[in-house]
KEKE-771640 format. One line per 5 residues: number of its first residue (from 1); their letters; for each residue x, y, z of C-alpha. Coordinates in steps of 0.1 Angstrom, whole numbers. Each point is the difference from the previous one (the first is absolute). Layout:
# KEKE-771640
NUM> a> X Y Z  ...
***
This chain:
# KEKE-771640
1> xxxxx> 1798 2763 2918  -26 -8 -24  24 3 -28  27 -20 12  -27 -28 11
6> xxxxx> -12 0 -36  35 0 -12  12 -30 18  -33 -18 -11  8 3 -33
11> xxxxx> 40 -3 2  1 -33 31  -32 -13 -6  -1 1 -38  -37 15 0
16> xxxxx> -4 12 -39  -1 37 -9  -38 -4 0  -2 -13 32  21 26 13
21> xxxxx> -21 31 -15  -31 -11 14  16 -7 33  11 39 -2  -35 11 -9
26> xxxxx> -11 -20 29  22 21 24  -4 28 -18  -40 -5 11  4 -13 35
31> xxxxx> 26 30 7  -26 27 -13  -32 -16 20  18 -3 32  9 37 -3
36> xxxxx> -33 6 -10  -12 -15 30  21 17 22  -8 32 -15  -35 -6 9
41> xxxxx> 7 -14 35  17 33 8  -27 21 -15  -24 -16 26  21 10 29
46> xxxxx> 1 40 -12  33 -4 -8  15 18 -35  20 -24 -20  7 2 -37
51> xxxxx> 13 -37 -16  12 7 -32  -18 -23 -28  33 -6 -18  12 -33 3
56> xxxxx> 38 -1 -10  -2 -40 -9  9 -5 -40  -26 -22 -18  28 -18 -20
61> xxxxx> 28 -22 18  24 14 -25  -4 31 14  5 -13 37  33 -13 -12
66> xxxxx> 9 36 -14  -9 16 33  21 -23 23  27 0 -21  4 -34 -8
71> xxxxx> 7 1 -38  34 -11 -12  15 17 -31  -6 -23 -31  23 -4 -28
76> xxxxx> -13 -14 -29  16 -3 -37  -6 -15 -30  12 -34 -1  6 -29 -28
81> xxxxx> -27 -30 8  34 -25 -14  28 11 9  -6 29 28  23 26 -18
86> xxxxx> -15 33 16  -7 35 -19  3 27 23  1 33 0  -20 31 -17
91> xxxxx> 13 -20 -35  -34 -19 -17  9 -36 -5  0 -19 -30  -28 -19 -10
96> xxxxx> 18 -32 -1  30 -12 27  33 8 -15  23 -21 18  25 -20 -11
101> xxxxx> 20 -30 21  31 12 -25  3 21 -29  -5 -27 -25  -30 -16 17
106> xxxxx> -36 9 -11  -19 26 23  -23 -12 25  -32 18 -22  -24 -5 26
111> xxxxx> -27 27 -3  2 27 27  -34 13 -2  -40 -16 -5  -32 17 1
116> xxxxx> -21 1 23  -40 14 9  11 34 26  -34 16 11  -20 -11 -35
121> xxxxx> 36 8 -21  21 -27 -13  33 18 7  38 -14 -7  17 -14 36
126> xxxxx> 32 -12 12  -2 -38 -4  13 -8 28  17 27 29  33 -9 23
131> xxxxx> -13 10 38  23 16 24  0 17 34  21 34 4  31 -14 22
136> xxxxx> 3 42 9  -33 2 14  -1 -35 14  31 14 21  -13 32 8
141> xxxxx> -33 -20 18  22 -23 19  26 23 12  -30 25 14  -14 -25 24
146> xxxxx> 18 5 40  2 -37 5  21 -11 -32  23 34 8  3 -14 32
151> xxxxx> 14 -34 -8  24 12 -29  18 18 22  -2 -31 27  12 -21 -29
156> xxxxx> 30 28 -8  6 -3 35  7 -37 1  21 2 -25  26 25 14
161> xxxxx> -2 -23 34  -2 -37 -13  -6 -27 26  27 -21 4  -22 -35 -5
166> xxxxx> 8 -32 -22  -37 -5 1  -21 20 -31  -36 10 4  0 16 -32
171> xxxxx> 19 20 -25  9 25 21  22 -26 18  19 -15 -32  29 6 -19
176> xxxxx> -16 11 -27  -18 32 18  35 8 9  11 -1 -39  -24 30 1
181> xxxxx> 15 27 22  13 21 -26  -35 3 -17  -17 -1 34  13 38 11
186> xxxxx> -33 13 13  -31 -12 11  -13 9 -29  17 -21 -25  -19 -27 -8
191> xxxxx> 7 -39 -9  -27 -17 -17  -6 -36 -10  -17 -5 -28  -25 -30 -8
196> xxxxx> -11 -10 -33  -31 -26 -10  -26 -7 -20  -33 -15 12  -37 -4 -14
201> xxxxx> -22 27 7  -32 -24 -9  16 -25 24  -8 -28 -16  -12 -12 -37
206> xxxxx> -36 16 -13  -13 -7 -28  34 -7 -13  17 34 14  35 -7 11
211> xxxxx> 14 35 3  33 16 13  5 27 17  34 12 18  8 24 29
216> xxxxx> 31 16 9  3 3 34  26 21 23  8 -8 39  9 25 24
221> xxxxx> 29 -19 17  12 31 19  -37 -11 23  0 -19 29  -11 -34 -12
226> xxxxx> -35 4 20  -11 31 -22  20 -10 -33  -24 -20 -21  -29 17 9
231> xxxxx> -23 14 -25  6 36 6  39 -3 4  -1 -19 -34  6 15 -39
236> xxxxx> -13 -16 -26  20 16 -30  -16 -14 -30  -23 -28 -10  7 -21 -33
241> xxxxx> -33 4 -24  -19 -30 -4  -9 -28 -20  41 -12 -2  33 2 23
246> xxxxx> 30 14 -15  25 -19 -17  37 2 7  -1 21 -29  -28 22 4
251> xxxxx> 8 4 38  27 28 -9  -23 24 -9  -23 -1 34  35 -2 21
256> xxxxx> 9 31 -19  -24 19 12  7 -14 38  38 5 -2  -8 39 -12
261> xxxxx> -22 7 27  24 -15 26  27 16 -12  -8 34 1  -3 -3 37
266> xxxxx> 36 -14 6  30 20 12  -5 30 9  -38 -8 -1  -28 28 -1
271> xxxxx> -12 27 25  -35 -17 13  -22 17 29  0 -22 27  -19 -1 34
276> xxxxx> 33 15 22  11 24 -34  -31 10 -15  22 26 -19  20 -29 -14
281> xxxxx> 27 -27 8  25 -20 -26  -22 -27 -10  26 -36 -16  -15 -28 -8
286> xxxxx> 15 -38 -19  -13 -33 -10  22 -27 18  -16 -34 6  -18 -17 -30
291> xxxxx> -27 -26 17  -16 -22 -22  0 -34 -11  22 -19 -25  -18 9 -31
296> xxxxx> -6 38 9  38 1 8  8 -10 -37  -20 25 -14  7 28 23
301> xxxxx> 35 -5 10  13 -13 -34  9 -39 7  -11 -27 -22  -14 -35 9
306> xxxxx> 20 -33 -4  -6 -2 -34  34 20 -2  32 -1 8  4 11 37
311> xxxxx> -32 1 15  2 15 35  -3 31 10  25 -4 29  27 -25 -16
316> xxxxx> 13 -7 -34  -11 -40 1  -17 -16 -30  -33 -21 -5  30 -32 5
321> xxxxx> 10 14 30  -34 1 21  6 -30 12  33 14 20  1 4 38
326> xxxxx> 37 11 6  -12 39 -1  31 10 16  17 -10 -36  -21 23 -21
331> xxxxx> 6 27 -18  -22 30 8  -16 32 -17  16 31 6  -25 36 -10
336> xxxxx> 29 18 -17  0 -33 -19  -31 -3 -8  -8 35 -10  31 -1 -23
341> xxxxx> -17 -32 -16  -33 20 1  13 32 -17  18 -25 -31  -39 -16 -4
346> xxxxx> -13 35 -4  25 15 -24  -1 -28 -21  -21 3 -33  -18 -28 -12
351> xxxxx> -23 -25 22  21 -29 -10  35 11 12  -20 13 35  -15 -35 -2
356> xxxxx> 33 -15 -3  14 20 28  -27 -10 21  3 -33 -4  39 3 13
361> xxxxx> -5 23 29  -33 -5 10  -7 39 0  -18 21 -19  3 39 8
366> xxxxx> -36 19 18  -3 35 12  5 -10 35  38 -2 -13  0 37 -6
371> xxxxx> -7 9 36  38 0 9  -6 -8 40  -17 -31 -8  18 -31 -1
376> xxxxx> -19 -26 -20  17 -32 19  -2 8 36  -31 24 -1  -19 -33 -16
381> xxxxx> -20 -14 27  -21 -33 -11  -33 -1 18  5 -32 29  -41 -4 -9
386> xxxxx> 0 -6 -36  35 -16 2  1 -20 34  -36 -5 7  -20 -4 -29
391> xxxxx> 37 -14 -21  18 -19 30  -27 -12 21  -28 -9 -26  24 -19 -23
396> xxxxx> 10 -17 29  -40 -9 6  -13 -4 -33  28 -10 -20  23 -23 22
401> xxxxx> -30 -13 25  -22 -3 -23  -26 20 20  -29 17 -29  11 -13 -31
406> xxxxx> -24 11 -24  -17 -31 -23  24 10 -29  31 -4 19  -12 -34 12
411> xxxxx> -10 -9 -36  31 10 -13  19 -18 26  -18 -32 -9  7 0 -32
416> xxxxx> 32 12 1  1 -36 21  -20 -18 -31  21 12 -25  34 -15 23
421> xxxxx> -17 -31 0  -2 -3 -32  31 10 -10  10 -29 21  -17 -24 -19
426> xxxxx> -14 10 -30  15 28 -20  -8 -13 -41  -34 22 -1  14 31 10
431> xxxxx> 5 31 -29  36 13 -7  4 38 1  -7 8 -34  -32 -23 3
436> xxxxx> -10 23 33  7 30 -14  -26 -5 -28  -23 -18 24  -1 26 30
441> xxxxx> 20 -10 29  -15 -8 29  11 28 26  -34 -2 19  11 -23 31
446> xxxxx> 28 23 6  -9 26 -7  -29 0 28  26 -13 26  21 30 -9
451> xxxxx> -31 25 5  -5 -12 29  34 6 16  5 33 -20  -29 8 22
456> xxxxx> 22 7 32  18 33 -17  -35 9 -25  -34 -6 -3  -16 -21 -31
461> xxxxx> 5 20 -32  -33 14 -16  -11 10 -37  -22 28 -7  -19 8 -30
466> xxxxx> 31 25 -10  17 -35 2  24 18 21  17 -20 28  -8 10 36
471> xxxxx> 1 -12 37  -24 0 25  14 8 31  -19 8 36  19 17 32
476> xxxxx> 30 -17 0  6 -16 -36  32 8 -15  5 23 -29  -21 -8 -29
481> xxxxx> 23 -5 -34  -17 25 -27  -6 2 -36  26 -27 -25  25 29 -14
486> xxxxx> 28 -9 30  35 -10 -6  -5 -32 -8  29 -9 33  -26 14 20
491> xxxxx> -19 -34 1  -7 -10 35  -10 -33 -8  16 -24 25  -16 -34 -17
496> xxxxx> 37 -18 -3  4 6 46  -40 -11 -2  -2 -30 -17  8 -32 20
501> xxxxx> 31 -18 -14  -15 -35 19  -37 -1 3  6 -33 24  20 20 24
506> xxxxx> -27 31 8  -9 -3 38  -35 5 12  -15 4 35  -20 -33 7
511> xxxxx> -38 -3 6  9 1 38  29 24 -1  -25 26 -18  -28 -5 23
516> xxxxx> 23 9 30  11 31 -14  -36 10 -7  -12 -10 32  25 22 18
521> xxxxx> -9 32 -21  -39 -10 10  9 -2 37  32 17 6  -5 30 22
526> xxxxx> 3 36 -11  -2 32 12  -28 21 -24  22 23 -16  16 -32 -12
531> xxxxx> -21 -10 -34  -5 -40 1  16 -16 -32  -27 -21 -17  -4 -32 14
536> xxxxx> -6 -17 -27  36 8 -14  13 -17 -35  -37 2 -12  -6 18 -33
541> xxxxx> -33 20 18  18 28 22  20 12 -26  33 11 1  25 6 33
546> xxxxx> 0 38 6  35 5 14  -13 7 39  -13 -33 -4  30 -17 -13
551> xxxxx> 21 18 32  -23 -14 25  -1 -34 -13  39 -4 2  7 24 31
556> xxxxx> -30 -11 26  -18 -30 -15  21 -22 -16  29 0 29  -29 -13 19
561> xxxxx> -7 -30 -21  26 -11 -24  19 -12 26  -25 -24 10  -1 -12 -35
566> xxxxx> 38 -10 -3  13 0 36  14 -40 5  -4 -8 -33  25 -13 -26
571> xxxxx> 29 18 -12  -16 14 -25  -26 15 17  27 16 26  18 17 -30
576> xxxxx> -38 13 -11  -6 11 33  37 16 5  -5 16 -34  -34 14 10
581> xxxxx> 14 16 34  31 18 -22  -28 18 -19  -23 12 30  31 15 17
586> xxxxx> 10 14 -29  -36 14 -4  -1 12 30  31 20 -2  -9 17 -29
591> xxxxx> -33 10 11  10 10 32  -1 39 9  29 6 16  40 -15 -13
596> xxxxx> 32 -7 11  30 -10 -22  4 -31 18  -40 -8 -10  10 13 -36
601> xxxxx> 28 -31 2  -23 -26 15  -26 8 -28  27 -11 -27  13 -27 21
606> xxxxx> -37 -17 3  -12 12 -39  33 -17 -13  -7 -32 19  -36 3 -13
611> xxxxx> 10 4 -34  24 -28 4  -23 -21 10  -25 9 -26  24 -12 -28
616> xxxxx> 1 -35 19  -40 -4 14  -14 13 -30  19 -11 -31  -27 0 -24
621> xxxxx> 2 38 1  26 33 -9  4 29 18  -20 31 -10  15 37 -1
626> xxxxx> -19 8 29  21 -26 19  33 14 -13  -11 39 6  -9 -9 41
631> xxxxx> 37 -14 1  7 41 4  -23 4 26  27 -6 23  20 32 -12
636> xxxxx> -30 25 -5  -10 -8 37  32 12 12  1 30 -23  -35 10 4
641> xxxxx> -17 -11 35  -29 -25 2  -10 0 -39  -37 -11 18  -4 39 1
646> xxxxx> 11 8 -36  -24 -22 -17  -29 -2 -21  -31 -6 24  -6 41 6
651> xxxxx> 5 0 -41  -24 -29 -4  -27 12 26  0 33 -16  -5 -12 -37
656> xxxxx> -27 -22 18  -17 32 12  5 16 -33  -18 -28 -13  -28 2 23
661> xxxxx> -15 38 -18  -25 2 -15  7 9 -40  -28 -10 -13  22 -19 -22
666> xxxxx> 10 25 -21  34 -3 -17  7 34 -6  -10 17 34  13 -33 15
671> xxxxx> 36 10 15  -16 41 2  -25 -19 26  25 -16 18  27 22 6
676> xxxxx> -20 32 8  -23 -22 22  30 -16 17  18 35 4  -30 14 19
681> xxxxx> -8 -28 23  38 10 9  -6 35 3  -29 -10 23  20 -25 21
686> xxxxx> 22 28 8  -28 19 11  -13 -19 24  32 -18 15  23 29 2
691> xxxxx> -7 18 37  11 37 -12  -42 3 -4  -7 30 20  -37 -7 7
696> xxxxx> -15 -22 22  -34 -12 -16  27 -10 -32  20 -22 26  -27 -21 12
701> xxxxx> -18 -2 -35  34 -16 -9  -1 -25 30  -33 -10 -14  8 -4 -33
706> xxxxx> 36 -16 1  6 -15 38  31 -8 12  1 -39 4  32 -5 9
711> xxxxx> -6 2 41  -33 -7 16  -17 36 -6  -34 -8 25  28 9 28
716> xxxxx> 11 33 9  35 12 -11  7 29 15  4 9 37  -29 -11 20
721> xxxxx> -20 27 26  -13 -14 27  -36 1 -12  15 -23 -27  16 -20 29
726> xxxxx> -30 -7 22  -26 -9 -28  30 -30 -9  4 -8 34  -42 -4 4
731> xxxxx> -5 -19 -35  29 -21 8  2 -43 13  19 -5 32  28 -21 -1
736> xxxxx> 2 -34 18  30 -1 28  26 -23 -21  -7 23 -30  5 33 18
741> xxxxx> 28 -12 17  20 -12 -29  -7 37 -15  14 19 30  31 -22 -1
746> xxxxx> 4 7 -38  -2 34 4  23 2 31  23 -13 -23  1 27 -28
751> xxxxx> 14 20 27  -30 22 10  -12 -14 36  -34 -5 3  -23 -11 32
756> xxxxx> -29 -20 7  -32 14 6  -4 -28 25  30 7 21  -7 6 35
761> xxxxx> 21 29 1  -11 35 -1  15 15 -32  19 36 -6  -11 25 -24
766> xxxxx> 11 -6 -33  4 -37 6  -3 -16 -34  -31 -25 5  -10 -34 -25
771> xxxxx> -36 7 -4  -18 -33 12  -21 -3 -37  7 -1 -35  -18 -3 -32
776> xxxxx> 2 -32 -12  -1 -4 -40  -4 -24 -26  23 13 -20  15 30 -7
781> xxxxx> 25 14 -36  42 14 2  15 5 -27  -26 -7 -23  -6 -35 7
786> xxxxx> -27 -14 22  8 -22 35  -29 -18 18  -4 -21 29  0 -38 -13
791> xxxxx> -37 -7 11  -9 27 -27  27 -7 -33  27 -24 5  19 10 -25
796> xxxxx> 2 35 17  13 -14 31  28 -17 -8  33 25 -3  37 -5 6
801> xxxxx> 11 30 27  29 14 19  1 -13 34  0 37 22  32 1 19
806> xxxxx> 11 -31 -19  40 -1 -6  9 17 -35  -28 -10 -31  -15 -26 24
811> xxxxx> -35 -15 -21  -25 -23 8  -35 -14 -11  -30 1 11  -35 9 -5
816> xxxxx> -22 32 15  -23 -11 31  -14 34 12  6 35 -12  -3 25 25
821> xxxxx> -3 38 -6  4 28 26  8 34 6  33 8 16  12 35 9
826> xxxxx> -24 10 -24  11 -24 -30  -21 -24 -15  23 -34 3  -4 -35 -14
831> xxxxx> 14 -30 17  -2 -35 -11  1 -36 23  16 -21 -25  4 -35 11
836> xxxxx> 29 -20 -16  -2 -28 -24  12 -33 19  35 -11 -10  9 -35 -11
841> xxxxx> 24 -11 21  37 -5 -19  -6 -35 -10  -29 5 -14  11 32 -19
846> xxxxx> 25 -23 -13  -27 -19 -14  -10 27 -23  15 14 -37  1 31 16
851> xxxxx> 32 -7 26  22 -7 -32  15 18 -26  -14 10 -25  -31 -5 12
856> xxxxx> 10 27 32  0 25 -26  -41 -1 -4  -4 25 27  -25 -30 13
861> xxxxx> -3 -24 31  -23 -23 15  -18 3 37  -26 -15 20  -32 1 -6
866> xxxxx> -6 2 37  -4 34 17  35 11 18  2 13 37  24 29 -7
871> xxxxx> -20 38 -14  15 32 -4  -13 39 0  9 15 -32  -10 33 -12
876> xxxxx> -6 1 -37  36 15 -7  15 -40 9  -20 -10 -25  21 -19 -29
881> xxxxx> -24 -12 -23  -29 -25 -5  4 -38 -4  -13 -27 -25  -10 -29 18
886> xxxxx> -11 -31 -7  -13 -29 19  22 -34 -3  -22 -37 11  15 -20 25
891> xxxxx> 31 -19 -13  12 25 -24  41 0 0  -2 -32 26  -20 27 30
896> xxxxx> -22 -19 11  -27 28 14  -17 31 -24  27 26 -11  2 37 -14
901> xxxxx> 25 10 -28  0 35 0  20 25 -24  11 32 5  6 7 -37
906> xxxxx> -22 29 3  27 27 17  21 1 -33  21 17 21  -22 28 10
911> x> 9 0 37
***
């Protein structure tokens, strides 16, 4: 216990090694004094004891990790600090890299070893070391554990028996799982997705340190989706050494290494102990999915940007073509295709006929090709958070409204203006090209205006004192671009789509406009799992959008307000306001959890009249790729389920947590650090959540240490005795006559009869009785999320709910007035008095955006502000979601008395 306390010290709470040793000695000392003292208590009493003096607790945490087996197998080989060729194998390595991009280029010549002081000896090291994790031993870990035995084969299951649904909750619904049935023969063949980014481990700039660092990360999708991210159930393959990313070049060698591990478990796999075969089963595993976002896609997947010929991974459309909408008319990618063009790349000799070929196909050939199963078109999936949210939705609020342009953009803008003006009047002073090609031309104004939009796919681009070109990035930055030697059609640069063609035709927000929009994300409503976008929004001093942020603003806050701005306004304002409601229902289907084909359609129907509208609103400025990429969004969500649960926020929260160790800064331990520390907090998180844990004392140190906080846990959930029973009964509130009442008739109608305690007639044995008091809470958690009365936290009470009994999916609103807890037949049960939001009546609903298309689509309406007559009894299980609600003054849409807009944007389709 001691051990395991100490472990997850060190491993959850981050305490240092240090920390953690003296926290052992400290048991170590309390543990041998309280035996001590008991040995002298029971010498007292006459009675012979002997305590032994040995105290098994290690002195070193190292050795704790040993002991409860929570050390992963680390791979580790020498590894070219340029170019990431790898040197294997019992064979010494050079001294300097031999590599070559093609037989006639120079070697790469980086050196391979440096000195350094080893115990008082300056000794000759690897320069730099490629980290893995053993995929065998990984396998063997997972596969022992009861639980994830027990939901493989529950998983297999499904799959022989599929529900016949149009509705998909996940993978294991889609088209695409069903693609898989001749791999997916036993429980035991696996499909993983693999995720690939690189982040900052110093998280931000110090003392000019902008370093990258990249983990390859493998998702069990064979899981339930409750269990699949988690840390334990999660491989980290390999981690890209720092300072630098990979280029598209220097890539190949790391997914080398990854597509021979991978491969060695495919078809007909490997004998692995498992918990139900300890002797052995068959053992398959495969790389399907690719997540990431569009510049990790390039490099792993082999694509180029627009800078060539046909940009997309999906399609065969050109840069001149991203302006297209009739997708039905294009020509799309096929994978025999593309590996075909992939394969001609790599047999080609010199790098400027593969350039040339590039250029034309917009392929280049990476090992992922030689894994014959995968198909390197429809087993592309582009991240909907780099590519929707932080591409669709912040271009759409920084670039188009105008919302955080940065000083340089404005500058550049306003000269961009200057220099029209003068062109209009004056144009005798100004240099010809030859004169500004020996004076320096001015690219400074655009320049800044381009930085600023290229900020929306990549952070600001740094120099260190290597002079070598890197990105800072934080927990949910795109891929950083790496060290100059790229192809030089790998250019991401989007300046031409960034730079306004008509200064004088750029909209922005007005003064008013602005300050209604920030005064609605100051006094909106929200429930506290809900983080609160900064109110003082388009101001350079929060920093960027994360891309949470940026879905909360145009699912739940902006529905709420925008309307207001541009409702009975000119026709120009409708068309801003109708544009604006195509791309929240759009967003909203995209980040919903659960699909439908027909919801797969209506996303393309609303992004194509966005991006229609776009071209007309917002003339000043192109399309981006990001734009063109989401106009397959339409397709992968029919293919592959709800692409909400196949994108990058478990990749981005993990390389957050990776990024939270403690290295001490040092480079060359750096991604050692982080993958062995990462792998044993995983190991440990098994431990403790798995319930195969034979001993009791281990159990409830585990409910100490990680609590389950999905449900209320101060309430009993198990089968109540009667002890149990009568201390509730004595502890609890009795409940007024109209309250009581309206339970018994609730539960009557469930179908189990209950009787009053108050009626008059003598009851039989075994008569089911409603116990006269309840426990009345403030608030209480299901599912993770917190509900409260509204006298303690508004924005807890409000929720959209099933109507018990109602007729089909029947859903109203309301907000919590009393929680009541209780036993019954020896259950712990919750039940809620909603009371329902007052309706307008239909002509004043016809008053609102809201009753009209598009506006309908906002998953928003407007009530009273007044307290309704009509409440419900709900149990938690009617519970839809929480609302966003905001208070609307007197007079607002021509109502005359105070209003509520409220949003259920929250469900994303949950329930």
């Amino acid at each position: 216990l001691c051990m395991i306390t100490v472990a997850w010290l060190s491993l959850h709470a981050r305490a240092s090694r240090e920390t953690s040793n003296t926290i052992l000695k400290a048991f170590r000392f309390i543990v041998a004094t309280t035996l001590g003292l008991i040995q002298i208590a029971l010498g007292s009493t006459s009675v012979l004891a002997t305590v032994t003096n040995k105290i098994n607790i290690p002195a070193d945490i190292r050795t704790v990790y040993s002991h409860c087996q929570l050390e992963p197998e680390i791979l580790r080989v020498i590894c070219c600090p340029e170019c990431f060729m790898q040197y294997p194998g019992p064979t010494v390595a050079p001294l300097q890299c031999t590599w070559r991009r093609s037989p006639w280029s120079r070697p790469c010549r980086a050196n391979l070893y440096t000195h350094r002081h080893t115990r008082n000896v300056l000794q000759q090291v690897p320069k730099c070391l490629y980290t893995s994790q053993s995929f065998e031993s990984w396998l063997i870990f997972l596969l022992s554990r009861a639980q994830i035995d027990d939901h493989l084969r529950q998983t297999f299951a499904k799959l022989q028996n599929p529900l016949n649904t149009t509705r998909m909750h996940d993978i294991h619904n889609s088209p695409a799982w069903n693609t898989f049935q001749g791999f997916l023969r036993s429980p035991y063949h696996l499909v993983f997705a693999i995720y690939i980014d690189w982040f900052n481990p110093f998280t931000n700039k110090i003392a000019g340190k902008v370093v990258s660092c990249g983990a390859i990360i493998l998702y069990c999708l064979n899981l339930p989706l409750s269990i699949r991210f988690l840390t334990e159930n999660t491989f980290i393959l390999g981690m890209t050494p720092a300072p630098h990313s990979p280029t598209v070049w220097t890539i190949l060698h790391v997914l080398q290494s990854v597509q021979e591990m991978i491969m060695k478990f495919d078809l007909p796999g490997k004998t692995l102990a498992t918990h139900r075969h300890p002797d052995g089963a068959p053992v398959a595993a495969r790389i399907i999915p690719l997540l990431a976002d569009l510049q990790a896609v390039r490099k792993v997947a082999g694509y180029l940007s627009h800078a060539a010929g046909p940009f997309c991974s999906f399609c065969k459309c050109h840069k001149d073509d991203i302006e297209d909408l009739e997708y039905h008319t294009w020509e799309m990618r096929s994978g025999t295709e593309v590996r075909a063009q992939a394969e001609e790349w790599q047999n080609l000799v010199t790098i400027k006929d593969k350039e040339s070929l590039a250029r034309k196909t917009g392929v280049r050939w990476t090992p992922l090709h030689d894994m014959p199963y995968w198909d390197p078109v429809r087993h592309v999936l582009l991240g909907f958070m780099h590519n929707f949210l932080e591409g669709v939705l912040q271009h759409q609020l920084r670039v188009l409204w105008g919302v955080g342009r940065t000083k340089a953009a404005l500058k550049a803008m306003a000269e961009m203006e200057k220099d029209e003006n003068l062109s209009n009047t004056d144009t005798s002073n100004f240099p010809t090209l030859e004169d500004d090609d020996e004076q320096g031309s001015q690219h400074g104004s655009a320049s800044g205006l381009t930085d600023d939009l290229n900020a929306m796919e990549m952070d600001a681009m740094e120099t260190d004192q290597d002079q070598l070109e890197q990105m800072e990035i934080d927990d949910d930055t795109p891929t950083p671009p790496s060290i100059p030697i790229t192809l030089s059609l790998d250019d991401d640069s989007d300046d031409e789509a960034d730079l306004p063609t008509d200064p004088n035709n750029i909209f922005d927000f007005t003064t008013d406009e602005l300050e209604a929009i920030r005064a609605c994300i100051r006094d909106v409503y929200l429930p506290t799992w809900v983080q609160r976008p900064p109110s003082n929004l388009g101001e350079a001093k929060h920093g960027k959008l994360k891309a949470h942020e940026l879905l909360v603003l145009f699912s739940v806050i902006f529905p709420l307000v925008i309307p207001q701005l541009w409702w009975d306004g000119d026709d120009h304002k409708g068309h801003l306001l109708q544009s604006f409601c195509h791309l929240v229902s759009s967003t909203n289907i995209i980040a919903a959890y659960s699909v439908t084909n027909a919801e797969a359609d209506a996303y393309m129907d609303h992004y194509v009249k966005y991006r229609t509208s776009m071209k007309e609103l917002y003339p000043a400025f192109g399309s981006r790729p990001n734009h063109h990429f989401a106009m397959h969004n339409g397709a992968l969500l029919k293919f592959w389920g709800p692409l909400s649960l196949l994108s990058e926020f478990p990749g981005e929260r993990m390389n957050g947590d990776l990024g939270k160790i403690n290295t001490n800064r040092r480079l060359y331990y750096m991604e050692l650090t982080m993958l062995r520390q990462t792998a044993r907090h995983g190991r440990l998180q098994a431990f403790l959540h798995d319930k195969s844990i034979e001993s009791t004392a281990v159990h409830q140190l585990a409910e100490i240490l990680e609590p389950d906080n999905g449900d209320s846990s101060s309430r009993p959930t198990h089968t109540m005795s009667d002890v149990e029973i009568a201390n509730a009964h004595t502890s609890a509130t009795a409940l007024d006559q109209r309250h009581y009442n309206l339970l018994l008739q609730y539960l009557n109608a469930t179908g189990v009869e209950y009787h009053s305690v108050y009626d008059a007639v003598p009851h039989l044995l075994g008569t089911l009785l409603l116990p006269p008091a309840a426990h009345q809470s403030r608030q209480f958690k299901f599912d993770s999320r917190t509900y409260s009365v509204k006298e303690s936290h508004e924005g807890n009470s409000h929720i959209q709910f099933y109507i018990p009994g109602g007729a089909g999916d029947a859903v109203e609103t309301g907000f919590v007035e009393v929680i009541w807890e209780l036993p019954l037949e020896g259950i712990w049960q919750t039940f809620l008095l909603v009371r329902r939001h007052k309706p307008l009546s239909p002509a004043q609903l016809r008053k609102t955006p809201y009753a009209y298309e598009p506006c309908s689509g906002l998953q928003t309406k407007v009530v009273s502000a007044e307290e309704g007559n009509d409440i419900f009894i709900i149990e938690p299980r009617h519970i839809i979601c929480h609302l966003t609600v905001y208070k609307n003054p007197p007079r607002m849409y021509g109502l005359t008395r105070e209003t509520l807009t409220i949003c259920w944007g929250l469900n994303r389709r949950r329930r």
